[in-house]
N, C-alpha and C positions, 0 to 999 in steps of 0.2 A: 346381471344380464341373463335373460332366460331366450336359447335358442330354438327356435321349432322348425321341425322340416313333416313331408308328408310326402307319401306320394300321392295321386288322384284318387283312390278311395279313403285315403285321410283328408282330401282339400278342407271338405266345408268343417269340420272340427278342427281345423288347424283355426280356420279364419275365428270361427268363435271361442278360439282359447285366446286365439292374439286378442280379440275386439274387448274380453276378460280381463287379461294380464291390463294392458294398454288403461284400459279402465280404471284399473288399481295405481295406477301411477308406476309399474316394474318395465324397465329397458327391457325391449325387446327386439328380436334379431330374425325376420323370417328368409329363411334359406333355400325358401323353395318347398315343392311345388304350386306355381302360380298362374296354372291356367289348368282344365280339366281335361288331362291329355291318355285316353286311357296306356296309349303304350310308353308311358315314363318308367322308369326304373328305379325301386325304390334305396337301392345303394345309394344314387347318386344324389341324394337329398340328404339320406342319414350322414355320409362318411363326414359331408362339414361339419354338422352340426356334434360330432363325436369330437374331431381334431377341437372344433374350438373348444371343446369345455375341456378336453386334456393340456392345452395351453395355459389354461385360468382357471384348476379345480377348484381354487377356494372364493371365487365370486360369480361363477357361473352353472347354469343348468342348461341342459336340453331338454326338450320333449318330443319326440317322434311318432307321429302313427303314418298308418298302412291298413291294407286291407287282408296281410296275413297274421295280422295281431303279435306283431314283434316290439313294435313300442312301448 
């Protein structure tokens, strides 16, 4: 399972990693964000997609972007 989150200046590469991944046949989990909201906040998209992969480190991934280049 490969998780992605973003906040609105990672939307449109979150979407074309998912439409990627999705492609390749790999489970995928998107956690937000899903709509282009400039005041979202980019904690509240990452902190899931952290928690889940530290529940399941040995079958899962995250990937996160943003527009402070944290992910």
């Amino acid at each position: 399972m490969i998780y992605l989150a973003s906040d609105h200046a990672g939307l449109e590469s979150k979407e074309e990693i998912k439409k990627y991944l999705l492609g390749l046949g790999i489970e995928v989990e998107d956690m937000g964000a899903f709509s282009l909201d400039p005041e979202d906040d980019y904690p509240d998209f990452v902190r899931p997609v952290a928690e889940a992969v530290a529940n399941d480190p040995k079958r899962s991934r995250g990937i996160i972007m943003g527009g402070s280049g944290q992910g």
